[in-house]
ZAMARGU-4260 file (C-alpha; in steps of 0.2 Angstrom, whole numbers, plus 5000, padded with zeros to 4 digits):
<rodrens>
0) 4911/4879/4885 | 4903/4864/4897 | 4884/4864/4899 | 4886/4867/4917 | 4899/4884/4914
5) 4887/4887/4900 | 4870/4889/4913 | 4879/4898/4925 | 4884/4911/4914 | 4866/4910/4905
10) 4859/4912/4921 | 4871/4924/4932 | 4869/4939/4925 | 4880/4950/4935 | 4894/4939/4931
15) 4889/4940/4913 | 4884/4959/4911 | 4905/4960/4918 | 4912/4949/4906 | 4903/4959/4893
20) 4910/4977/4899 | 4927/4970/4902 | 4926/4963/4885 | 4921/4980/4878 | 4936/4992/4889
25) 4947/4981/4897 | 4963/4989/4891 | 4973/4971/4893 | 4967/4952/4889 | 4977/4953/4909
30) 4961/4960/4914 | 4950/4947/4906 | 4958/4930/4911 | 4951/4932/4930 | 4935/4936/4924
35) 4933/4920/4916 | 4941/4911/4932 | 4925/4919/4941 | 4913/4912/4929 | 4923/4893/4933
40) 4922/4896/4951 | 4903/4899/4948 | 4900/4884/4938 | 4910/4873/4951 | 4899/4879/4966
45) 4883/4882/4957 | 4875/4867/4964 | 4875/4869/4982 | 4874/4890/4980 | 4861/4893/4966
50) 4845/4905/4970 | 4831/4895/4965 | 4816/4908/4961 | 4815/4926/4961 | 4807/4927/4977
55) 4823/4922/4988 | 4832/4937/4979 | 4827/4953/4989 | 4832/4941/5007 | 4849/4944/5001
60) 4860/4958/5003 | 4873/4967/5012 | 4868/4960/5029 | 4867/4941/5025 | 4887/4945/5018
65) 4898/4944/5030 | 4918/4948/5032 | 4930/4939/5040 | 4948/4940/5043 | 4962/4930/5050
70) 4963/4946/5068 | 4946/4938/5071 | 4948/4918/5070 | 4965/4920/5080 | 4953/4928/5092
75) 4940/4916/5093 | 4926/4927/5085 | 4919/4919/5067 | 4904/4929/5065 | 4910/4943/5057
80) 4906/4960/5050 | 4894/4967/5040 | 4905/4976/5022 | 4905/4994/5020 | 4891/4999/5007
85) 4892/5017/5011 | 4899/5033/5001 | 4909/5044/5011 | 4925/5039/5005 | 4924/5033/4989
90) 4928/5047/4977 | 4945/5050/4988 | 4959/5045/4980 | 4971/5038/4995 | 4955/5027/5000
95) 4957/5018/4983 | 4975/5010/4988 | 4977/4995/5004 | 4983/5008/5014 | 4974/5025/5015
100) 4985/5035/5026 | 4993/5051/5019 | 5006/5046/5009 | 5023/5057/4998 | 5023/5047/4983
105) 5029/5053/4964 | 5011/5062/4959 | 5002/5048/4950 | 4993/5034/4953 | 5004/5021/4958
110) 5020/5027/4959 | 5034/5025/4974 | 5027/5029/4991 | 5031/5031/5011 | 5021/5036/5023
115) 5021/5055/5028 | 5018/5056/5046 | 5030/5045/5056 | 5027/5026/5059 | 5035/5017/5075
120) 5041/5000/5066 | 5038/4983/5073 | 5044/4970/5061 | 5058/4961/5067 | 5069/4953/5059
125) 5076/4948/5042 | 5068/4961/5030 | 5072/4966/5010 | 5067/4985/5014 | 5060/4990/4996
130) 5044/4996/5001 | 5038/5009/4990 | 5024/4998/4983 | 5019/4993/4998 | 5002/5003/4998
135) 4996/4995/4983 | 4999/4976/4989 | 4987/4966/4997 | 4995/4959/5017 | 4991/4941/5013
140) 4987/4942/5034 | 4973/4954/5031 | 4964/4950/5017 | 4945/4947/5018 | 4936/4932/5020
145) 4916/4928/5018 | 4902/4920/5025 | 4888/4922/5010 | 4871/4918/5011 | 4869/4919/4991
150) 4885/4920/4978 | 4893/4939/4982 | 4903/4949/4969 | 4912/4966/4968 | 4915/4977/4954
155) 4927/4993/4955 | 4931/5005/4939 | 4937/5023/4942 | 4945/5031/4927 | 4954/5047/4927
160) 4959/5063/4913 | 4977/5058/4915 | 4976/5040/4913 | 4972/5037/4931 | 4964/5020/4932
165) 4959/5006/4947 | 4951/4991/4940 | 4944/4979/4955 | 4931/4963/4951 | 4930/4950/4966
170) 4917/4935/4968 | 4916/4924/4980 | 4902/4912/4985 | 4895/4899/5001 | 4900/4879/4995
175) 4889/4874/5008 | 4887/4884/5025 | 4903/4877/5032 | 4915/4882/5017 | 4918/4898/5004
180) 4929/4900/4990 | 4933/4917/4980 | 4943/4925/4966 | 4950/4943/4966 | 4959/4953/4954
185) 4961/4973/4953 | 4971/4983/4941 | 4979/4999/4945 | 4988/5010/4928 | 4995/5028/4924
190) 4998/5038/4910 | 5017/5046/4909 | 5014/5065/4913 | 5029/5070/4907 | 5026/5066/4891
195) 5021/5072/4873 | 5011/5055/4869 | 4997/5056/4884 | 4994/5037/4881 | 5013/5030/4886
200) 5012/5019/4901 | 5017/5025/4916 | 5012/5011/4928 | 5004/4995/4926 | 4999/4984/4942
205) 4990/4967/4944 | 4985/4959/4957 | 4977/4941/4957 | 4971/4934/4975 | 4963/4917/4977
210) 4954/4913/4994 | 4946/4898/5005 | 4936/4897/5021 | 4931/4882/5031 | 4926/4877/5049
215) 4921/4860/5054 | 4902/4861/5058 | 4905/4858/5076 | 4913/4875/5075 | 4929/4867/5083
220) 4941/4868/5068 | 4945/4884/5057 | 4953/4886/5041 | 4960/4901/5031 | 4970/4900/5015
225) 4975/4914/5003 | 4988/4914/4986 | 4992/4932/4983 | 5001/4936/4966 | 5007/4954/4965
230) 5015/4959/4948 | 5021/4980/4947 | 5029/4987/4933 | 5033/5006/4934 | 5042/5017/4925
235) 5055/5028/4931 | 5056/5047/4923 | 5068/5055/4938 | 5057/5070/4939 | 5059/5085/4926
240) 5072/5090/4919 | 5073/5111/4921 | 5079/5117/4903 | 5092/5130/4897 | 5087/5144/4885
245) 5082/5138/4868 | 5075/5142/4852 | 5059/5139/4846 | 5058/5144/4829 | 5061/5163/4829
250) 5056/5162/4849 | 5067/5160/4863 | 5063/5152/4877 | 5070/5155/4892 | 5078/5145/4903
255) 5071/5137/4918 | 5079/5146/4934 | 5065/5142/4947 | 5053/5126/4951 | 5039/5138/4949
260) 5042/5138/4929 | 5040/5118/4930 | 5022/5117/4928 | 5021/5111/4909 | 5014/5094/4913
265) 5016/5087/4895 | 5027/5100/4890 | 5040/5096/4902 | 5054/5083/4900 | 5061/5069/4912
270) 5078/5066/4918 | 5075/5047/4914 | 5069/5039/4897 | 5075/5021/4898 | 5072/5016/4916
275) 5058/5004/4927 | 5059/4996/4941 | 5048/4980/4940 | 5041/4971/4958 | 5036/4955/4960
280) 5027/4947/4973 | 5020/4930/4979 | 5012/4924/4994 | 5004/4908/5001 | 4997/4909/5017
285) 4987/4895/5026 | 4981/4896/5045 | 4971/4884/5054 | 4966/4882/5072 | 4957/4868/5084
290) 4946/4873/5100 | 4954/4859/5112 | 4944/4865/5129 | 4928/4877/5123 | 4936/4895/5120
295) 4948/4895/5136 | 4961/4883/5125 | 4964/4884/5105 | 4978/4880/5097 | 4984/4887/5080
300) 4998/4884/5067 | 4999/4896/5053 | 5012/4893/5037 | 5018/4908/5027 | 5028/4908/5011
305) 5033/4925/5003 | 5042/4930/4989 | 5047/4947/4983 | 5060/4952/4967 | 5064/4969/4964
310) 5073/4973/4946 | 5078/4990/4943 | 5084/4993/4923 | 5090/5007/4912 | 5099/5008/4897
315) 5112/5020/4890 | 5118/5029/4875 | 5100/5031/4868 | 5102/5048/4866 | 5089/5051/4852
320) 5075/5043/4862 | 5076/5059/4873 | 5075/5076/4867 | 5085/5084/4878 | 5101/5075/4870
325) 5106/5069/4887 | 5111/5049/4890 | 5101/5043/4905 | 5118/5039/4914 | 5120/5057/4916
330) 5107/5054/4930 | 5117/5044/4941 | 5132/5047/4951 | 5147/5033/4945 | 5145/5017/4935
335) 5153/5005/4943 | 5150/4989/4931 | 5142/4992/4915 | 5141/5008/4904 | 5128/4998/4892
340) 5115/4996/4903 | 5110/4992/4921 | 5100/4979/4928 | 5100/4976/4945 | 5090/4963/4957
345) 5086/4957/4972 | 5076/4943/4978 | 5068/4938/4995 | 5061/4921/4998 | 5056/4919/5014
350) 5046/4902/5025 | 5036/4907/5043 | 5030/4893/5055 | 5020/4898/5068 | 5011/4888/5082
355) 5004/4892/5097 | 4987/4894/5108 | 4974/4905/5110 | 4960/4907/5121 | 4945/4919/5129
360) 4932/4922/5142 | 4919/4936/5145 | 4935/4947/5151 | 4951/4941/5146 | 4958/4938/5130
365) 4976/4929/5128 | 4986/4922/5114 | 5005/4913/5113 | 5015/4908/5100 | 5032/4903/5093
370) 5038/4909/5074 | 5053/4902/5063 | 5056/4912/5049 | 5068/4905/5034 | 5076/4917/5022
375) 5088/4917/5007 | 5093/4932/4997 | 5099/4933/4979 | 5105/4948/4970 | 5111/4948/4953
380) 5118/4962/4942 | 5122/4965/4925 | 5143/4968/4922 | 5154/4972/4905 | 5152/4980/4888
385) 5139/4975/4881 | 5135/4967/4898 | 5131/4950/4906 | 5120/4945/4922 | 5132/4936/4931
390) 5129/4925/4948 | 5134/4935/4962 | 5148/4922/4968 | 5160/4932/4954 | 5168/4942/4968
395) 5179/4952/4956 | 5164/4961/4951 | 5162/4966/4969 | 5144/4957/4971 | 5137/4953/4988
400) 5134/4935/4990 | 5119/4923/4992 | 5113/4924/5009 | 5104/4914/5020 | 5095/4917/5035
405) 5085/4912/5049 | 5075/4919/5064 | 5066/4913/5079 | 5053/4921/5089 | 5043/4920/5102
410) 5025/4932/5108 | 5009/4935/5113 | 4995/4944/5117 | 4985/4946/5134 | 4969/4958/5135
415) 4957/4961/5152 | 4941/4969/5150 | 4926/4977/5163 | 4916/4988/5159 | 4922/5003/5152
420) 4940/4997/5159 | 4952/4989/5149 | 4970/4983/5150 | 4979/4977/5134 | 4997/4970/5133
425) 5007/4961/5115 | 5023/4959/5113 | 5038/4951/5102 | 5055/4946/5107 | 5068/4938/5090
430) 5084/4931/5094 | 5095/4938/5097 | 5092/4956/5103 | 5075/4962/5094 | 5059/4966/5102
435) 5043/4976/5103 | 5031/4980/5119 | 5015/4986/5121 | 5005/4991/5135 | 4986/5000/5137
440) 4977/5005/5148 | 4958/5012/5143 | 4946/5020/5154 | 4929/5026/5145 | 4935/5037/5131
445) 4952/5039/5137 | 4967/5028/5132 | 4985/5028/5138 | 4996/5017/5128 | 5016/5014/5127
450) 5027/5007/5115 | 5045/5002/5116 | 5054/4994/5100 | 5072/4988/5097 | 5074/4983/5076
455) 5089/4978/5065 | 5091/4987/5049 | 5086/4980/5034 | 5096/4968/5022 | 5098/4985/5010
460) 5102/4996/5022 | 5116/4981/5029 | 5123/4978/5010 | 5120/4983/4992 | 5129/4981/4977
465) 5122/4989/4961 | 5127/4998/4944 | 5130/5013/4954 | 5128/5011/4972 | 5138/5002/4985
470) 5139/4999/5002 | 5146/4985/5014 | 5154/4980/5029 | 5175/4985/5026 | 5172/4989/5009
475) 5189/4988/5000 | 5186/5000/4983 | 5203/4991/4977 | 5199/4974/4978 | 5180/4976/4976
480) 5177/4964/4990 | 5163/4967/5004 | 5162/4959/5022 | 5143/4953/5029 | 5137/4971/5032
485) 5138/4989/5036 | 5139/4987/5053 | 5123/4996/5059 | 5115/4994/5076 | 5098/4992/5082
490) 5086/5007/5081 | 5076/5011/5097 | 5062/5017/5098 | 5050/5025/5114 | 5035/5031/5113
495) 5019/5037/5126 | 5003/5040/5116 | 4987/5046/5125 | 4971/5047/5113 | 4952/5053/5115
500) 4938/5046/5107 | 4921/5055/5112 | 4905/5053/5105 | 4891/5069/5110 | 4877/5068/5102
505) 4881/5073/5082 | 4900/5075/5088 | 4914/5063/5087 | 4928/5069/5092 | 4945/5058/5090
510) 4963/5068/5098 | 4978/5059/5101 | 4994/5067/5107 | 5012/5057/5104 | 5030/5060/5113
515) 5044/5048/5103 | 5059/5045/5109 | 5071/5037/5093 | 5089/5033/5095 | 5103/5025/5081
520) 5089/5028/5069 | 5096/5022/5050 | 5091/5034/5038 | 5098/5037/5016 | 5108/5054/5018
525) 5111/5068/5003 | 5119/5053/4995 | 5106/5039/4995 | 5116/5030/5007 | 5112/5022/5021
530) 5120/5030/5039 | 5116/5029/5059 | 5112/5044/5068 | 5125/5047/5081 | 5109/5059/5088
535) 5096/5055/5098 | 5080/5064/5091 | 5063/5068/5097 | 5045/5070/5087 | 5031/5077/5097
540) 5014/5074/5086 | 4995/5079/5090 | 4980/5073/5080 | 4961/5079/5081 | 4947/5073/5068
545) 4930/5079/5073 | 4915/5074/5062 | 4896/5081/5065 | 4882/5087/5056 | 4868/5098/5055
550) 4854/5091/5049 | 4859/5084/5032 | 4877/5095/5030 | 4891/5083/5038 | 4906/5089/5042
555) 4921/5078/5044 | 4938/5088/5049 | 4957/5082/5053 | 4972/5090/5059 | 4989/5083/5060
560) 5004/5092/5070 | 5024/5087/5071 | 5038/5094/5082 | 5054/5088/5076 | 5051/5083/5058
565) 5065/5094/5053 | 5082/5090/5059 | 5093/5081/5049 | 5087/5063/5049 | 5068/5064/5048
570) 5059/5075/5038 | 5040/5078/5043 | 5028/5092/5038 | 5023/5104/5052 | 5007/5102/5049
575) 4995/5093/5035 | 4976/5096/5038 | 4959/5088/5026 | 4941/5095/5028 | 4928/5086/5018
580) 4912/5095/5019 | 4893/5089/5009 | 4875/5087/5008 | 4867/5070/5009 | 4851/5066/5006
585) 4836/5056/4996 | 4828/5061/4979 | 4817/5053/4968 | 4805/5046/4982 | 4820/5036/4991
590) 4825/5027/4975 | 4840/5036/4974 | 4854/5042/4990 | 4868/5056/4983 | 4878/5067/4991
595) 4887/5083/4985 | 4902/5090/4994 | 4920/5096/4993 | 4936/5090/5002 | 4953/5099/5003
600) 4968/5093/5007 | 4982/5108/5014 | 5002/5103/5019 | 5014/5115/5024 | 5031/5118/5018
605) 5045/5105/5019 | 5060/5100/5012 | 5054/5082/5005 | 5063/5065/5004 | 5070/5065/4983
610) 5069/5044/4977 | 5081/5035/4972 | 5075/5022/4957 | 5091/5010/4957 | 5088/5008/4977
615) 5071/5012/4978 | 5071/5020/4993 | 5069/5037/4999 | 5083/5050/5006 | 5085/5066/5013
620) 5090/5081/5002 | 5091/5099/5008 | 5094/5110/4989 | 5073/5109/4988 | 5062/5116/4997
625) 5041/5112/4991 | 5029/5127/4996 | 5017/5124/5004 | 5001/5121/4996 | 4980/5117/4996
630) 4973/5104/4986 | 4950/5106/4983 | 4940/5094/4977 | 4921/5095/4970 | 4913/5077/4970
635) 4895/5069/4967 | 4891/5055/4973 | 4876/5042/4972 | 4867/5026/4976 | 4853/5018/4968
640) 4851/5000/4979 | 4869/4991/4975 | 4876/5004/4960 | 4886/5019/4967 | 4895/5032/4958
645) 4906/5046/4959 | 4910/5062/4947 | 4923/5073/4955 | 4934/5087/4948 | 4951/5086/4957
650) 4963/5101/4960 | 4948/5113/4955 | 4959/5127/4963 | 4973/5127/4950 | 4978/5144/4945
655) 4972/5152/4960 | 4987/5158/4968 | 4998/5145/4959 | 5000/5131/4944 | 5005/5119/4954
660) 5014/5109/4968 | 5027/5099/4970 | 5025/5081/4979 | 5045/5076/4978 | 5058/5086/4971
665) 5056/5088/4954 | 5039/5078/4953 | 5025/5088/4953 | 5006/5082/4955 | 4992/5079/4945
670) 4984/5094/4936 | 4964/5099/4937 | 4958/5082/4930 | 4938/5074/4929 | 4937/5057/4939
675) 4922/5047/4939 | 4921/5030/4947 | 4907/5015/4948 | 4906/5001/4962 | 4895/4990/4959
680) 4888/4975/4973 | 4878/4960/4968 | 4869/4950/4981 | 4863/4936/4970
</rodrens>
């Protein structure tokens, strides 16, 4: 260790009291390595960014920290935002993932998800379309950036009964006052549920995210650049596997008849033993822009590289491994290359170029821009007895070929504002024939806003060829020869959204009504392939959130409504509802902030989207229906100065009424589990 690491660990004791804890329960040396990359960064920087005496420490804190992200330099406002440091939604679990809307996912921490209530698309075109993970990958176009007045670092650890774990540990620190470099790395993990052995691995994601700020001092010249490196490992169980009548020692158990018998949890057994699906992804993204005439004229040029790989593998004939005595290959509907095994991939690589110009006054807000996007696709799969990965060129196999791609686009954005009057337009248009528009119109706290889209399905939904899916343009089962793609049209989408956000007194209230319009809407049928609705269908949605307190007893209450979320290509839950109720407060003369509360989550009967693993996507299915059901939660929270806490007993209401709920056919939830979670912020 140089001398110069060696003082800044010495003398940087959040950074050392880390490296100690990680050393003492990191469950992987994974979760070590960016530790000591923290501590490098720190020695690099330790010059310009050290604290001299102890009293310049109480200066520093959460307001001389300030975020800021890419939305706000493309709009000409660097000053940022002060980070979040309060408690309210720390123990709940959707707020520990990148995206914290309400999700169906496979009942564990990082498992396959999609969002539950409808989302209007506007990503045009070339796309993979294996989003599952997407909640727990970081959008290298988001990511947060800092202007530190002392070195900042952030520490997350929650663990959970069931193996439940996030892992989060970020530092970043000021080079001088024009320029800041950081270092991130979270962890998310699962324990198999369906499992004798509570310790097998269910999931294991890593994330490792490095990030630089500059502006020139003149304040002219901006620049952002992030490398994002996503690694995902999950394996696949298929949900449980309902058993027939069977002996256990002079006992017979009977055979399971009803979902309602399938709430063993440990005692159940999957339909899958063999299979993961593993997801890679990488990202560089740099974005820099100039002020050419004061803040009327800047122009802007962003580079983005991207790659994502998604393998899917099983193997067969391992019939001992599962007590059941079934072969994994039972699970799926043909074998088409290999009864060995199946490993089947996919990779996206993908270049954007985007410049354009930018610019504001007191009232109006305006952006322009022009994108080319470059994109190849690989797939590979594996083919024969014992099996081989062959190129995807062999087209007696039946195997889609490389493709190459390319798309050119052209936007912008345009924004008045007076007063409590505001008009906003944005807008997208992709050769040949896609396209997004937005218009708004705000007035006080009312806001009319409307939405048209036109999309391309994605490069899955085009063409696939696996172990035991295909699909194609004039597919020819004899000759096992595909043409470019299935053939599918352009979804569209329209839709005319009015909200309402009022603030009286202790009261916010939030409302927003939604009428959608989607036509040749491309969906995965009973048979997890992809088809176009001939139909055109109609969703009708109403929110309302309303959050007020009396004296220290908050309230915070959300209601969600769909019309429509039934019929034969979309499947929506009538109605999904989350109350969160607790006591907040100061003990200890002011040394220590808690609160103490409870939060339920309620979601009406549906028939839920079963998963595919090989595909990884999500399809319809009609044979299960999941009651509906109410979920409580007891949490403690607290806060002494930059420690917080949390102790929380999920699903205290198991038993009452029922043992469980299903999330996805077959996969149930989580049972009655502690959690307890620390977040720790250092200022200096």
């Amino acid at each position: 260790m140089s001398d110069s690491l060696l003082s800044v660990f010495v003398s940087n004791w959040p950074l050392r009291r880390l490296l100690v804890f990680v050393a003492r329960f990191g469950s992987s040396r994974l979760v070590l390595l960016p530790v000591l990359l923290l501590v490098l960064v720190a020695s690099a920087t330790s010059v310009q960014a050290q604290i001299l005496d102890d009293s310049t420490k109480n200066i520093y804190g959460a307001r001389t920290t300030r975020i800021i992200r890419e939305e706000d330099v493309l709009r000409d406002r660097t000053e940022g935002r002060i980070i979040d440091t309060t408690l309210t939604n720390f123990p709940s679990a959707r707020n520990w993932y990148h995206d914290s809307t309400f999700h169906q996912d496979l009942g564990h921490v990082g498992t396959a998800a999609r969002p539950l209530l409808w989302r209007t698309n506007t990503q045009l075109g070339t796309r993979l379309g294996r989003n599952v993970f997407d909640r727990y990958a970081r959008d290298p176009a988001t990511i947060p950036y800092y202007d530190t007045k002392s070195p900042y670092t952030f520490f997350r650890f929650i663990q959970g009964a069931y193996g439940e774990q996030v892992f989060e540990l970020s530092y970043t620190r000021s080079i001088n006052k024009n320029a800041s470099v950081g270092l991130a790395y979270e962890r998310f993990a699962a324990n198999q549920l369906y499992a004798t052995n509570s310790r097998t691995g269910l999931v294991e994601h890593t994330n490792f995210l490095f990030f630089a700020r500059f502006q020139s001092t003149d304040g002219r010249y901006h620049a952002l650049f992030n490398y994002n490196n996503v690694r995902h490992r999950s394996v696949e169980q298929g949900g449980i596997q309902p058993q027939p009548e069977r002996q256990n020692g002079p006992v017979t158990i009977p055979a399971d008849t009803v979902p309602e018998q399938l709430f063993g949890y440990g005692d159940e057994a999957p339909r899958l033993f063999q299979a993961t699906n593993i997801e890679h992804r990488d990202g560089l993204r740099f974005v820099q822009t100039y002020r050419l005439l004061g803040r009327g004229l800047t122009a802007y040029h962003i580079v983005d590289w991207r790659r994502q790989m998604n393998r899917f593998q099983d193997i067969f004939g391992l019939i001992g491994n599962n007590p059941s005595g079934t072969d994994d290959i039972n699970f799926f509907p043909v074998v088409l290359l290999s009864r060995t095994a199946t490993d089947d991939r996919a990779e996206l690589q993908q270049v954007e170029n985007t410049v354009g110009v930018l610019g504001r006054s007191e009232t109006v807000t305006y952006r322009l821009y022009g994108r080319l996007r470059s994109a190849s696709l690989t797939t590979r799969r594996r083919v024969g007895e014992p099996g081989i990965t062959v190129p995807p060129e062999v087209e007696r196999y039946g195997l889609l070929s490389d493709t190459k791609d390319g798309n050119a686009f052209v936007g912008g954005t345009a924004d008045f504002r007076y007063k409590i009057f505001a008009i906003e337009t944005a807008g997208e248009y992709a050769f040949p024939g896609e396209y997004w528009a937005r218009g708004l119109a705000r007035l006080g706290p009312l806001t009319g806003e409307v939405l048209s889209t036109s999309y391309s399905p994605t490069l899955t939904q085009q063409r696939f060829s696996g172990n035991h899916y295909r699909w194609g343009k004039n597919f020819d089962p004899l000759k096992s020869t595909y043409g470019a793609d299935l053939g599918l049209d352009n979804t569209q989408v329209n839709q005319l959204t009015v909200r309402l956000d009022q603030t009286l007194g202790k009261h916010r209230f939030e409302a927003s009504a939604a009428l959608i319009n989607i036509t040749n809407l491309v969906y995965y049928d009973e048979f997890a392939e992809p088809v176009q609705s001939n139909q055109p269908r109609q969703l009708l949605t109403a929110s309302v959130r309303h959050r007020f307190n009396v004296g220290n007893l908050f309230f915070d209450n959300q209601v969600h409504v769909t019309r429509g979320g039934k019929e034969n290509e979309i499947r929506i839950p009538d109605l999904i509802t989350n109350s969160k109720i607790y006591y907040q407060g100061y003990l200890f003369k002011k040394a220590l902030f808690g609160q103490i509360g409870a939060e339920v989550y309620y979601q009406s009967s549906w028939k839920p989207y079963d998963y595919n693993p090989d595909t990884q996507q999500f399809y319809l299915q009609n044979s299960f229906t999941a009651g509906n059901f109410a979920v409580a939660d007891a949490f403690v929270t607290g806060d002494i100065r930059t420690v917080a806490v949390f102790l929380k007993m999920a699903y205290i209401n198991q038993g009452l009424l029922r043992d469980g709920y299903f999330v996805t056919p077959y996969y149930t939830s989580l049972p009655r589990r502690f959690e307890l979670g620390i977040r720790w912020q250092f200022f200096d």
